[in-house]
C-alpha positions as a Python dict, from the first residue, in 0.01 Angstrom:
ca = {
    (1, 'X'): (0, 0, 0),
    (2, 'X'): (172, 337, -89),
    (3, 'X'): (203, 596, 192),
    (4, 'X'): (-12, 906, 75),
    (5, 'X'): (52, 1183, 243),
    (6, 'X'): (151, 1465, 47),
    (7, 'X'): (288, 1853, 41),
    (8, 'X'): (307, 2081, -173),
    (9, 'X'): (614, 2248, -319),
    (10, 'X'): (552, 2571, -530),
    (11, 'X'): (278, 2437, -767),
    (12, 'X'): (364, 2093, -689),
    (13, 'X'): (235, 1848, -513),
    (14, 'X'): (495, 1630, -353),
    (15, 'X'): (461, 1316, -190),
    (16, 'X'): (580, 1235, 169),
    (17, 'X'): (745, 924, 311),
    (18, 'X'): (839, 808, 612),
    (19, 'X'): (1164, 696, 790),
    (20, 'X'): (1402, 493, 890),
    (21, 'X'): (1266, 571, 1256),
    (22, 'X'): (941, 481, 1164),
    (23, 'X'): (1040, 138, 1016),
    (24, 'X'): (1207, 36, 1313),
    (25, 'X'): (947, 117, 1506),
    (26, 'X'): (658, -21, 1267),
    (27, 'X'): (874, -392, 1214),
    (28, 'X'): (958, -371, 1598),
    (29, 'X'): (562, -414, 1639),
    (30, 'X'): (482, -681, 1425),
    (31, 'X'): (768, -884, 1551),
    (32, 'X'): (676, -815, 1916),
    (33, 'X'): (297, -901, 1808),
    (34, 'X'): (399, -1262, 1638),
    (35, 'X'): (624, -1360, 1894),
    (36, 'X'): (357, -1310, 2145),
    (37, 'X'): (2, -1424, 1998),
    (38, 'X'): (130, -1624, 1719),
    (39, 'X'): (-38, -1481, 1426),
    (40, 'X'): (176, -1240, 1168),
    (41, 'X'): (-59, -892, 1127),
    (42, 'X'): (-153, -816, 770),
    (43, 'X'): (-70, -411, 834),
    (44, 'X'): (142, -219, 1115),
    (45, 'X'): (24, 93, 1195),
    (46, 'X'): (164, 366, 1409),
    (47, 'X'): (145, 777, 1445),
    (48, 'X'): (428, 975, 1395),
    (49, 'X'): (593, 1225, 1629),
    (50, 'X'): (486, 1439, 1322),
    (51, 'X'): (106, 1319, 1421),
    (52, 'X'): (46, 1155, 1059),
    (53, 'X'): (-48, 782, 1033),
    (54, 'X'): (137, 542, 906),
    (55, 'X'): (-16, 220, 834),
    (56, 'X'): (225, -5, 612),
    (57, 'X'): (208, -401, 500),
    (58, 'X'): (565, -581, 615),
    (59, 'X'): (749, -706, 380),
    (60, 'X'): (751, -1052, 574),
    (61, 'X'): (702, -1090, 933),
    (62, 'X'): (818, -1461, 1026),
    (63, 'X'): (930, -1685, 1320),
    (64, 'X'): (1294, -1765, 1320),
    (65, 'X'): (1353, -2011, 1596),
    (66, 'X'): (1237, -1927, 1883),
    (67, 'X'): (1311, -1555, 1788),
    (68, 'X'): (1023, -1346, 1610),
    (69, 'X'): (1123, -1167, 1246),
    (70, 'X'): (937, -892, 1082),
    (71, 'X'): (1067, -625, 825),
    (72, 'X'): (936, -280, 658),
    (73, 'X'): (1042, -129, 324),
    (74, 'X'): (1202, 193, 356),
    (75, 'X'): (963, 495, 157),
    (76, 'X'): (1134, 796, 54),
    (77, 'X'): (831, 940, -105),
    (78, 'X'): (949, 1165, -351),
    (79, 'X'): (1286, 1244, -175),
    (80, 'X'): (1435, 907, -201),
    (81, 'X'): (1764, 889, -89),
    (82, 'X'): (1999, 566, -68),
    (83, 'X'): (1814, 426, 181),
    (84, 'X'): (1490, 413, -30),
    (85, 'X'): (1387, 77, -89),
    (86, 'X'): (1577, -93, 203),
    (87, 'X'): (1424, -330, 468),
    (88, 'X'): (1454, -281, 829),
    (89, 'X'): (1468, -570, 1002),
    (90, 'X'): (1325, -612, 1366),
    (91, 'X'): (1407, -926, 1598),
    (92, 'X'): (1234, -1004, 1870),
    (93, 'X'): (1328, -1245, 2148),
    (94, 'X'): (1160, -1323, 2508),
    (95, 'X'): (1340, -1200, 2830),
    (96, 'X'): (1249, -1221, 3163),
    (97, 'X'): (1163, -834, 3233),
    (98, 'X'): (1229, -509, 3002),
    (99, 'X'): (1268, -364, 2700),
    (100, 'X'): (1623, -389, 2528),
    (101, 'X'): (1718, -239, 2242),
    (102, 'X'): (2056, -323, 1981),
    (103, 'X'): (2153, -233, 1620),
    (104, 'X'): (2253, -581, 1387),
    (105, 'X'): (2390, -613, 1108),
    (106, 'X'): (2394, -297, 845),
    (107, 'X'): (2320, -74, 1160),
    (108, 'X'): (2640, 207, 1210),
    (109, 'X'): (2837, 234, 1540),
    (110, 'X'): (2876, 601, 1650),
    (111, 'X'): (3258, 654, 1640),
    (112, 'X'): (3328, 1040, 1724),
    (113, 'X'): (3120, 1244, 2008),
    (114, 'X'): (2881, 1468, 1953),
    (115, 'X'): (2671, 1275, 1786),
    (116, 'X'): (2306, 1188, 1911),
    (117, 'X'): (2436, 860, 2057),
    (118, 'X'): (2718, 814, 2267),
    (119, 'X'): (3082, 701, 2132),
    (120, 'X'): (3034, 317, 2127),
    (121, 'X'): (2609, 262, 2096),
    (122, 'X'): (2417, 131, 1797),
    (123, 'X'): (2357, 437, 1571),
    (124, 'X'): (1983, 461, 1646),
    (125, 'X'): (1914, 819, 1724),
    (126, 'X'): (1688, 942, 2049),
    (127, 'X'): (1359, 985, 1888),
    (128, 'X'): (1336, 636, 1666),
    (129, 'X'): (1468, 446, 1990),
    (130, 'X'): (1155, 619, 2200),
    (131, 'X'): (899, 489, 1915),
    (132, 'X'): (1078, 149, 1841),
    (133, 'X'): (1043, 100, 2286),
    (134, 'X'): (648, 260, 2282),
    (135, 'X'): (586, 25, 1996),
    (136, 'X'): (711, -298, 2157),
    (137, 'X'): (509, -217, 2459),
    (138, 'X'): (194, -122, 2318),
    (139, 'X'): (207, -498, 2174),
    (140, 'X'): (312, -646, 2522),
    (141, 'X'): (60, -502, 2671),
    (142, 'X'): (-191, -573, 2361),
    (143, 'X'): (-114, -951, 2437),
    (144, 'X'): (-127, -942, 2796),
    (145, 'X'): (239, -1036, 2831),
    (146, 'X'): (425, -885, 3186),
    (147, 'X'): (763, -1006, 3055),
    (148, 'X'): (1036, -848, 2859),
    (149, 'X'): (1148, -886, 2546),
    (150, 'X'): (1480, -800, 2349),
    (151, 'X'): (1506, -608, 2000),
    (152, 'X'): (1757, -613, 1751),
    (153, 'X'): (1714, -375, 1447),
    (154, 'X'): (1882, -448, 1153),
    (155, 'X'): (1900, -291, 805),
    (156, 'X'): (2061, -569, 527),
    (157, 'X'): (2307, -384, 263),
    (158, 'X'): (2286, -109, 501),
    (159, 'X'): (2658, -160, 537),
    (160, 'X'): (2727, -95, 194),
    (161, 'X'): (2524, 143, 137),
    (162, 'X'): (2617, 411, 438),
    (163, 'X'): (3003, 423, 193),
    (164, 'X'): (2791, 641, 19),
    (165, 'X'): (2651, 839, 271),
    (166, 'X'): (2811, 1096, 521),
    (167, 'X'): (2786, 876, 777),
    (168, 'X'): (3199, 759, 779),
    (169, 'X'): (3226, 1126, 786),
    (170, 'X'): (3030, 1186, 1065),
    (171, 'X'): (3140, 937, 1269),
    (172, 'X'): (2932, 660, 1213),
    (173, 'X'): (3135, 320, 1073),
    (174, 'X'): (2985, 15, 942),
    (175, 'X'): (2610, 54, 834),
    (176, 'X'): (2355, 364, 828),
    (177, 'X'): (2195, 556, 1096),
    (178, 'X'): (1820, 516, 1202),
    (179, 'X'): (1693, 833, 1235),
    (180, 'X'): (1411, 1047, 1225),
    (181, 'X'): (1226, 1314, 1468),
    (182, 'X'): (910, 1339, 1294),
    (183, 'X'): (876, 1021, 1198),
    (184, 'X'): (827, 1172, 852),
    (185, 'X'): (1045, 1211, 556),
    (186, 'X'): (967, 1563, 396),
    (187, 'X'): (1050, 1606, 9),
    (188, 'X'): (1328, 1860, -52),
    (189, 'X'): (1349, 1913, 341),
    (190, 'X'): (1589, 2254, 370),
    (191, 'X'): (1589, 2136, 764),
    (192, 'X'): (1743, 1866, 691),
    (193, 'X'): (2032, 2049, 536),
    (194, 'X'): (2062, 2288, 833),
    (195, 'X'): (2037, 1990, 1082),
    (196, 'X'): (2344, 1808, 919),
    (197, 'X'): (2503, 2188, 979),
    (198, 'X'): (2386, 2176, 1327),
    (199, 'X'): (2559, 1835, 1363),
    (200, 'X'): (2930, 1898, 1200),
    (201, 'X'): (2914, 2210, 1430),
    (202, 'X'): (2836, 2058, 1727),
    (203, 'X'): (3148, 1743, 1624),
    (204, 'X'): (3379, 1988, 1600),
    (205, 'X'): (3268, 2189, 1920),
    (206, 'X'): (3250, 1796, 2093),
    (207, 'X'): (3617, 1791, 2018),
    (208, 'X'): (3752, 2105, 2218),
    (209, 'X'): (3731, 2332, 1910),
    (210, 'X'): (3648, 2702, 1967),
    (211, 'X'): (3753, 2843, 1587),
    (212, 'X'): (3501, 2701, 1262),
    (213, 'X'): (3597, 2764, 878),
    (214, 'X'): (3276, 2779, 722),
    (215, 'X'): (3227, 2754, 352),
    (216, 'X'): (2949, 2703, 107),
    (217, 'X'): (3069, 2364, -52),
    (218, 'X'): (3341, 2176, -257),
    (219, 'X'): (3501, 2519, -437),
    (220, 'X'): (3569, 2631, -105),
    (221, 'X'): (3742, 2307, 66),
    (222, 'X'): (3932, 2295, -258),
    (223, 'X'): (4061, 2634, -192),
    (224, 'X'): (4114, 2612, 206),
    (225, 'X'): (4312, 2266, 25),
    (226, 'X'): (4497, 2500, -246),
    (227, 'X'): (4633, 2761, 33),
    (228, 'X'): (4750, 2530, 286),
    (229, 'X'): (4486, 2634, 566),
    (230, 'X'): (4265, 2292, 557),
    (231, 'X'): (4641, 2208, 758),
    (232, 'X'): (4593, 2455, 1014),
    (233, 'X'): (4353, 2219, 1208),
    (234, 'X'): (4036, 2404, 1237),
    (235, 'X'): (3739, 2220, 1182),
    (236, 'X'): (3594, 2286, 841),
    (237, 'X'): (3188, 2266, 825),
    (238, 'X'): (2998, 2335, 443),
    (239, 'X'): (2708, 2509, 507),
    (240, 'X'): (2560, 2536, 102),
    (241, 'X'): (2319, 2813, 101),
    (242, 'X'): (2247, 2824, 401),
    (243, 'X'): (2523, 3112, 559),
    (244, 'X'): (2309, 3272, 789),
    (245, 'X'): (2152, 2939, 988),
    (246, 'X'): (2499, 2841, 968),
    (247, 'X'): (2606, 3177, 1179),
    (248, 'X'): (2325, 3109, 1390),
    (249, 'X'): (2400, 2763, 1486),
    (250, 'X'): (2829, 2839, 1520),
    (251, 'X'): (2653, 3127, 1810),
    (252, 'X'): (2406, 2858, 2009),
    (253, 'X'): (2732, 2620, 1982),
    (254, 'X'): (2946, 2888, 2132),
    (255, 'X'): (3216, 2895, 1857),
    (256, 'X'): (3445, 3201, 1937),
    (257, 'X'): (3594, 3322, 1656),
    (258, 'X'): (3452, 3202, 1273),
    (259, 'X'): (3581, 3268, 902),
    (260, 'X'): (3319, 3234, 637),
    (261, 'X'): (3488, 3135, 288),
    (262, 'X'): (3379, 3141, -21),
    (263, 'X'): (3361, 3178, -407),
    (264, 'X'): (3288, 3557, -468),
    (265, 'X'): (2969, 3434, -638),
    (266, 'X'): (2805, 3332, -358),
    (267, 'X'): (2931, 3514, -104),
    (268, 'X'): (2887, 3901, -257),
    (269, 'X'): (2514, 3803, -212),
    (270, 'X'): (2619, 3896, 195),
    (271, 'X'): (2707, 4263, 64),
    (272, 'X'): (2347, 4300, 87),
    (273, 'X'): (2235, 4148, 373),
    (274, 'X'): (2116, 3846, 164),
    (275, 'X'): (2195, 3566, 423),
    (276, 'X'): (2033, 3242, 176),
    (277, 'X'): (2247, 3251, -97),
    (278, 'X'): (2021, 2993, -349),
    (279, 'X'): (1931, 3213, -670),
    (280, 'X'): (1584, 3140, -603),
    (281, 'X'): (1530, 3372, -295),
    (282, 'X'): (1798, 3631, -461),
    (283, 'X'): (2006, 3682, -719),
    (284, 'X'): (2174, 4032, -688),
    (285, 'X'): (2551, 3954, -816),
    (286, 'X'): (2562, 4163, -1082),
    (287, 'X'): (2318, 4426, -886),
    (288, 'X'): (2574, 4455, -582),
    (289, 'X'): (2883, 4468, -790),
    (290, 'X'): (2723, 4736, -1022),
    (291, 'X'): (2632, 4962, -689),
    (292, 'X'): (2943, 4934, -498),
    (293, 'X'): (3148, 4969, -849),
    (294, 'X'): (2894, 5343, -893),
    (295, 'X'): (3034, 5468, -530),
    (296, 'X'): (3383, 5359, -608),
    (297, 'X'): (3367, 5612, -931),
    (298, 'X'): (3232, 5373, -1208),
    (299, 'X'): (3068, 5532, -1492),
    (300, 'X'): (2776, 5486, -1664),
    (301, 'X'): (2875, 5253, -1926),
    (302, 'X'): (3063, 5045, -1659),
    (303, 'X'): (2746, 4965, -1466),
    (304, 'X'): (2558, 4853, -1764),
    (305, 'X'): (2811, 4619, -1887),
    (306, 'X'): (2844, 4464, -1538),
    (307, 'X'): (2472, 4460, -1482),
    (308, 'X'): (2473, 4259, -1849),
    (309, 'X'): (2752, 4034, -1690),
    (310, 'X'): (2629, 3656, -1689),
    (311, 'X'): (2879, 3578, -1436),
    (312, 'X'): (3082, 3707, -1121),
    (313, 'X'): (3446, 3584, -1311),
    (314, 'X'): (3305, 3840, -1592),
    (315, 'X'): (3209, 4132, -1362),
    (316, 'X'): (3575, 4101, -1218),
    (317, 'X'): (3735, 4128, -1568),
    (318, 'X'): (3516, 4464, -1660),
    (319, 'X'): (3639, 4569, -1306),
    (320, 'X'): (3960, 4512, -1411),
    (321, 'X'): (3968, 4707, -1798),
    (322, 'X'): (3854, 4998, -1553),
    (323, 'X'): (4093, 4959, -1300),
    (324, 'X'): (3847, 4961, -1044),
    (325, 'X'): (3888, 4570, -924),
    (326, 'X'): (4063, 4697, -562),
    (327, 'X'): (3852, 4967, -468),
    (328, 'X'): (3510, 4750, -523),
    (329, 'X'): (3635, 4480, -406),
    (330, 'X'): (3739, 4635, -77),
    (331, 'X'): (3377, 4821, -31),
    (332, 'X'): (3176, 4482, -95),
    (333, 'X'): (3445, 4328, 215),
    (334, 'X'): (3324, 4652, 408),
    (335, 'X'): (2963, 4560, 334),
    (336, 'X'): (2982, 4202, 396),
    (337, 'X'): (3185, 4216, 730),
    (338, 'X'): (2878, 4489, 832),
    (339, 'X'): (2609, 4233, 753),
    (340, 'X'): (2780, 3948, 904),
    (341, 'X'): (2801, 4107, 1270),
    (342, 'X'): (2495, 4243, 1242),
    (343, 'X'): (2353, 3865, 1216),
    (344, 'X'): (2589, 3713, 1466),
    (345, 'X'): (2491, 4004, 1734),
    (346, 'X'): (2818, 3980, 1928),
    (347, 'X'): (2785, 3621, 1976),
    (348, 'X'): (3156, 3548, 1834),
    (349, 'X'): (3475, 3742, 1627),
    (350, 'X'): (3320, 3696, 1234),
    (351, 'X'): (3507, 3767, 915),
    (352, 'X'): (3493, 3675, 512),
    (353, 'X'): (3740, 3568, 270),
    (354, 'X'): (3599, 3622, -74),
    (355, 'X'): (3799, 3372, -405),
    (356, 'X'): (3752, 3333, -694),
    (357, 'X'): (3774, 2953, -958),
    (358, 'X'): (3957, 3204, -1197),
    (359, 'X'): (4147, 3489, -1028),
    (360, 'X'): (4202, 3298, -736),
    (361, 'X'): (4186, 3492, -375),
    (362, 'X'): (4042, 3831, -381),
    (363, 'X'): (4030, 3949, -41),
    (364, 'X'): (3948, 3900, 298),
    (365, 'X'): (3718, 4151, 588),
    (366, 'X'): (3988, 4301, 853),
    (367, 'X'): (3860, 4133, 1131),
    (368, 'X'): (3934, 3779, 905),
    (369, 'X'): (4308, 3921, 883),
    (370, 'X'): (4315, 3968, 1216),
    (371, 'X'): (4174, 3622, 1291),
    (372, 'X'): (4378, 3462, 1003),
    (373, 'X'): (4680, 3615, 1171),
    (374, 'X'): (4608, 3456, 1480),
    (375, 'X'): (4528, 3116, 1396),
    (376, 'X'): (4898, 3090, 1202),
    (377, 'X'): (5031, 3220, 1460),
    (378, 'X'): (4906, 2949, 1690),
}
């Protein structure tokens, strides 16, 4: 039966699923429910954190031994990801009293702190371990039963399939995580972007670190690579578009000083306060350079060819014919070093270093020399 539960996505209309959580959770139940009446159920049903049913048939819900099997496909919806498709595997075995609960086979082992588990424990986050426990009782107590019973949640090819995941990254070796705290997988989730911010942020704080490079994505690791200062052992978080939840989260995890690079493309956007850099909530490039090129004595003609510019790279080389390149570039780092402590509030020491694919670095805010200078120094 196909999970319908839908939202909608400009003028679309885009279909939910649900997660690995909720799988647990769902197989956890009809395992429990076998092993203790006898009879596999035709559905599993359960509400979400979230509040939205799900109601799913297993994929096979068996007795193996004298241990109780039962497994759920994995739904993406429409934002399948890697572990679309997958079956999550419950066992269930009698115990004398309680409710246990341990990750098998294809399940990751947290590795590095600051993750939701602790260094050492099956990686089955907070939330999914809370539903996968509720679950088991409700069926305990559905058949009467005062004992206990003992879980193991398994995911097969989940092993292979986390190498292509962050997961190794994170911290997480040998098999996926089971996560979830909605119980709900949203299409083209943004949180979910900002949460796996929120998480590298909090790794690195986990380790003792006080000073984050931030940086939009793979141009800018290549350049912290390029200049030697991915070797200066600060932790290095991407945040794609999202620069200003980014400078939120580095202020609730009580980063003290932070250096946001980035290609000039994305990160002129700042000059004007514009804190999401994906084109779809602004695109002012060509807008920003053509201002702050107008105060720096730009004429006329200038403006209109840079406002015609397709690209940054090209703004930069009309900049240059007018020998105007070091003056602009200097007022945009004034501009963008004013919007950045305006967001951050005080919270921590924020600068910018601006690059670009072509011209290579093009500046950096003071207070990133002065933090720059420091950090070598150390």
């Amino acid at each position: 039966m196909a999970f319908e539960y839908y939202l909608r996505s400009g003028q679309k209309l885009l279909r939910c699923g649900y997660t690995t959580g909720s799988c647990a959770a769902l197989a956890a139940a009809g395992a429990t429910r076998l092993l203790l009446v006898g009879t596999p159920p035709a559905t599993l049903a359960l509400v979400t954190p979230k509040g939205v049913r799900v109601e799913v048939a297993p994929a096979f819900c068996r007795m193996e031994g004298e241990a109780a099997v039962c497994a759920v496909t994995k739904d993406g919806g429409d934002d399948a990801d890697a572990t679309s498709g997958l079956q999550v595997v419950a066992t269930v075995r009698r115990t004398p009293a309680g409710i246990t609960l341990e990750g098998g086979a294809g399940v990751g082992r947290v590795t590095k702190p600051g993750l939701d588990q602790p260094v050492g424990a099956a990686a089955i986050n907070h939330v999914p371990r809370q539903m996968i426990v509720a679950q088991a009782q409700n069926a305990c107590d559905a058949a009467g039963y005062a004992g206990g019973v003992a879980i193991t949640i398994s995911i097969p090819g989940g092993e292979a399939v986390a190498r292509r995941t962050f997961n190794p990254v994170l911290g997480v070796e040998g098999g996926l995580s089971v996560l979830g705290t909605s119980g709900i997988v949203e299409p083209m989730s943004e949180q979910a972007i900002v949460d796996t911010i929120a998480l590298a942020q909090r790794q690195a704080a986990a380790t003792g670190a006080t000073r984050l490079l931030l940086t939009p994505g793979n141009y800018g690791t290549d350049f912290l690579r390029e200049t030697g200062m991915d070797g200066w052992g600060i932790p290095v978080v991407k945040c794609s578009n999202f620069v200003g939840e980014a400078l939120d989260i580095a202020a609730a995890t009580h980063f003290a000083q932070v250096v946001l690079v980035g290609h000039i493309g994305k990160l002129v956007k700042l000059a004007g306060g514009v804190m999401n850099t994906h084109s779809r909530y602004a695109d002012c490039r060509t807008e920003l350079l053509c201002a702050h090129a107008a105060v720096c004595g730009g004429g006329q003609a200038l403006c209109r060819a840079l406002l015609a510019a397709p690209t940054t790279d090209a703004c930069l080389a009309l900049l240059d014919e007018a020998h105007l390149r070091g003056a602009v570039l200097q007022s945009l780092l004034g501009a963008i070093q004013t919007h950045l402590e305006r967001r951050v509030a005080g919270a921590y020491q924020v600068g910018a270093v601006l690059f670009s694919n072509q011209y290579g670095p093009l500046g950096q805010t003071e207070t990133a020399k002065e933090i720059l200078a420091q950090w070598q120094q150390k």
